[in-house]
VEXPATI-596324 format. One line per field, with one value per atom (N, C-alpha, C): residue number from 0; residue in three letters; atom name; x, y, z. Coordinates in steps of 0.05 Angstrom, whole numbers, always signed. Each point is the difference from the previous one (the first is absolute). Layout:
// VEXPATI-596324
n: [NUM,...]
res: [Ala,...]
atom: [CA,...]
c1: [X,...]
c2: [Y,...]
c3: [Z,...]
// end
This chain:
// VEXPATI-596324
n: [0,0,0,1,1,1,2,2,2,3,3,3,4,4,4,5,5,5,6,6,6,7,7,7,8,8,8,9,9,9,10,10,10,11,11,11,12,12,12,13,13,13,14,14,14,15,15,15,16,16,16,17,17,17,18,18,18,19,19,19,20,20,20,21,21,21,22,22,22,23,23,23,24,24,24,25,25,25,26,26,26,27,27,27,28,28,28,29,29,29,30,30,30,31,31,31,32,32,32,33,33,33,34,34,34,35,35,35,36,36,36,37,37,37,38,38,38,39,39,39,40,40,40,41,41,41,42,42,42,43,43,43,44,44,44,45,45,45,46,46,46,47,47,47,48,48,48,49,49,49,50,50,50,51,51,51,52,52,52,53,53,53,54,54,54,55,55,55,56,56,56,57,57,57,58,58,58,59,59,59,60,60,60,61,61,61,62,62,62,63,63,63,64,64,64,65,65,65,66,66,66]
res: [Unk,Unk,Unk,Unk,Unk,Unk,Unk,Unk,Unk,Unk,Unk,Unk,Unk,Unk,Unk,Unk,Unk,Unk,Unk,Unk,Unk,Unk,Unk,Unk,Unk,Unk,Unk,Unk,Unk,Unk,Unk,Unk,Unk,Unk,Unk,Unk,Unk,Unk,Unk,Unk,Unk,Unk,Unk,Unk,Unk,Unk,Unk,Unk,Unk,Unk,Unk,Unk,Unk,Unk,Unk,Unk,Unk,Unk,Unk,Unk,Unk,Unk,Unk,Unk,Unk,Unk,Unk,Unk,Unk,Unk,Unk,Unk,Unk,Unk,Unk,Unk,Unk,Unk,Unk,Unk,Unk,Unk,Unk,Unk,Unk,Unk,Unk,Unk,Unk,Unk,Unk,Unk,Unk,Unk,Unk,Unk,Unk,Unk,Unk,Unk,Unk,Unk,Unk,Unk,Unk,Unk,Unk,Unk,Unk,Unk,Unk,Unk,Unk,Unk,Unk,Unk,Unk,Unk,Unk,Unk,Unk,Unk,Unk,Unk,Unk,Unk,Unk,Unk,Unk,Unk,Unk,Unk,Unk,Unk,Unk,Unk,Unk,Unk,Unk,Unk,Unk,Unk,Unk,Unk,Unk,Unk,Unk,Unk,Unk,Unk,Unk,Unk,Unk,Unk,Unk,Unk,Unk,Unk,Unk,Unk,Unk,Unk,Unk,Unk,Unk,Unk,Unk,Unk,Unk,Unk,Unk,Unk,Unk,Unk,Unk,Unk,Unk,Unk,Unk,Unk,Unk,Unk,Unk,Unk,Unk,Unk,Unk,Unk,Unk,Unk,Unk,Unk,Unk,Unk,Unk,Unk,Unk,Unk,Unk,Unk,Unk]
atom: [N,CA,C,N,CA,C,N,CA,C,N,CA,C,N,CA,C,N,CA,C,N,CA,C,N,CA,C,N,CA,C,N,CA,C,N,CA,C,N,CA,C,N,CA,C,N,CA,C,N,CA,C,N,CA,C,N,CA,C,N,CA,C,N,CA,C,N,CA,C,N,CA,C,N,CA,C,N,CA,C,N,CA,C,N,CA,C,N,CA,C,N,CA,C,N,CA,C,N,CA,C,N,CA,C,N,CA,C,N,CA,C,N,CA,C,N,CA,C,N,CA,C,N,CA,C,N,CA,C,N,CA,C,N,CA,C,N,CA,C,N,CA,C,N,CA,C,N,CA,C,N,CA,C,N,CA,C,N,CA,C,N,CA,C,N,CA,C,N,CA,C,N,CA,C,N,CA,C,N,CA,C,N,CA,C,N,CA,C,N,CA,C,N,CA,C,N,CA,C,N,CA,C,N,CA,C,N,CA,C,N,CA,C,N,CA,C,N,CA,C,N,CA,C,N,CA,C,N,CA,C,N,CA,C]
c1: [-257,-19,-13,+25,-17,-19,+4,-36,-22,+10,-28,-17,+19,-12,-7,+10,-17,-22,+2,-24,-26,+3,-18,-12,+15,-8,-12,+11,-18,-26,+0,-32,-16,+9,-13,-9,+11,-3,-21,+1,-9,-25,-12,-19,-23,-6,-23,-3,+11,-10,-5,+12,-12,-28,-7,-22,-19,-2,-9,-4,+14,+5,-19,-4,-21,-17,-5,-34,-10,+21,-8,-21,-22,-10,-4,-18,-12,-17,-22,-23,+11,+30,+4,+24,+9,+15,-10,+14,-8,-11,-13,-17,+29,-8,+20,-1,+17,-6,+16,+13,+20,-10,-1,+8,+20,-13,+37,+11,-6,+6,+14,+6,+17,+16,-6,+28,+16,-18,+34,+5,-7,+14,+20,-14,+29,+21,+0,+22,+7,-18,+19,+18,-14,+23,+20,+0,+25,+12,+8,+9,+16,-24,+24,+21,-13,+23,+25,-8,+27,+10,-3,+12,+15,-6,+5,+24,+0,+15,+23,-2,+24,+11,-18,+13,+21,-25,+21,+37,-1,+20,+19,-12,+20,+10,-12,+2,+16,-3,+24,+25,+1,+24,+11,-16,+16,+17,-12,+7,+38,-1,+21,+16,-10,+31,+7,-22,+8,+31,-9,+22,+35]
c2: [+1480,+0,-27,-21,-28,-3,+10,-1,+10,+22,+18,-22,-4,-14,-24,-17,-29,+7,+26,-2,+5,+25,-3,-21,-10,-30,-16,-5,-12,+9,+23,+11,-4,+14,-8,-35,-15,-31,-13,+21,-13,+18,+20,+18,-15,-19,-11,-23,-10,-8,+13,+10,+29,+4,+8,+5,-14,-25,-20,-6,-9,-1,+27,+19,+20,+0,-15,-1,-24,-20,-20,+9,-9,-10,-14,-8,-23,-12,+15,-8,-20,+8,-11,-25,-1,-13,-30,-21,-31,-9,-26,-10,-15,-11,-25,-14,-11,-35,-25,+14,-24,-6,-6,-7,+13,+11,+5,-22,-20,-28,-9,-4,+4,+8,+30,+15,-4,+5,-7,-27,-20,-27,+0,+20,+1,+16,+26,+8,-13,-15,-20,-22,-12,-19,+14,+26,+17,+5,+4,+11,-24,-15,-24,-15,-4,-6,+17,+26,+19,-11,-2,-1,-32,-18,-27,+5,+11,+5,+13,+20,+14,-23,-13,-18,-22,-10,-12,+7,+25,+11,-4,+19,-3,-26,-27,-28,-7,+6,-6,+5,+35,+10,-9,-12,-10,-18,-22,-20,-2,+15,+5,+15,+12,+26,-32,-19,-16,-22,-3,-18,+14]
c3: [-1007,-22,-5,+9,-18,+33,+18,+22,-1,-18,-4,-31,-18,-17,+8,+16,+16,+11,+14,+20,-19,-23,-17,-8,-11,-15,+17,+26,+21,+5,+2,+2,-22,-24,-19,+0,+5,+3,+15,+25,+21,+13,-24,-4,-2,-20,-4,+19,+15,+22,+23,+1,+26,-2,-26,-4,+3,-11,+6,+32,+16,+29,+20,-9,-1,-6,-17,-2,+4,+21,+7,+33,+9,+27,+2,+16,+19,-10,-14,-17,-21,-13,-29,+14,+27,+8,-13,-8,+2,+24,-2,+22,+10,+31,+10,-9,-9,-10,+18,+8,+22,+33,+11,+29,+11,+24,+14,+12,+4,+5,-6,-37,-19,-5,+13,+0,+12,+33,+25,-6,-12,-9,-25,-15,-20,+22,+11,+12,+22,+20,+10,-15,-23,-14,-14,-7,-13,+21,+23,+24,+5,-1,+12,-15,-36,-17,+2,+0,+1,+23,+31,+16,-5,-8,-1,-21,-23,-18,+16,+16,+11,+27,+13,+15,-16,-25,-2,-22,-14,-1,+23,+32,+15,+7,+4,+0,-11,-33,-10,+4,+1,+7,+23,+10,+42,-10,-13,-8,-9,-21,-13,+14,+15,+23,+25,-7,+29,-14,-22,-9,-11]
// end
């Protein structure tokens, strides 16, 4: 019972954006405003902080299993 009443409530919730999202196109879409330039430079520097962050986690951890 308490799924049937979540899922309601969920719909009901998440009704008026549906709607919305439907009567969105292309015509009403926003213009570009960014560069893709920009972009693959932000996700290259997010890619790499993550990866630097997990290196240096493991770094640390070497460290300490060595002593």
């Amino acid at each position: 019972m308490k799924n049937i009443l979540s899922t309601i409530v969920f719909f009901l919730i998440s009704f008026p954006v549906l709607a919305a999202v439907s009567e969105m196109d292309a015509k009403s879409a926003p213009p570009e405003t960014v560069s893709t330039v920009y972009v693959v430079l932000f996700g290259v520097l997010f890619v790499g902080i993550v990866a630097g962050f997990f290196i240096y986690l493991w770094w640390s951890t070497k460290d300490k299993s060595d002593q």
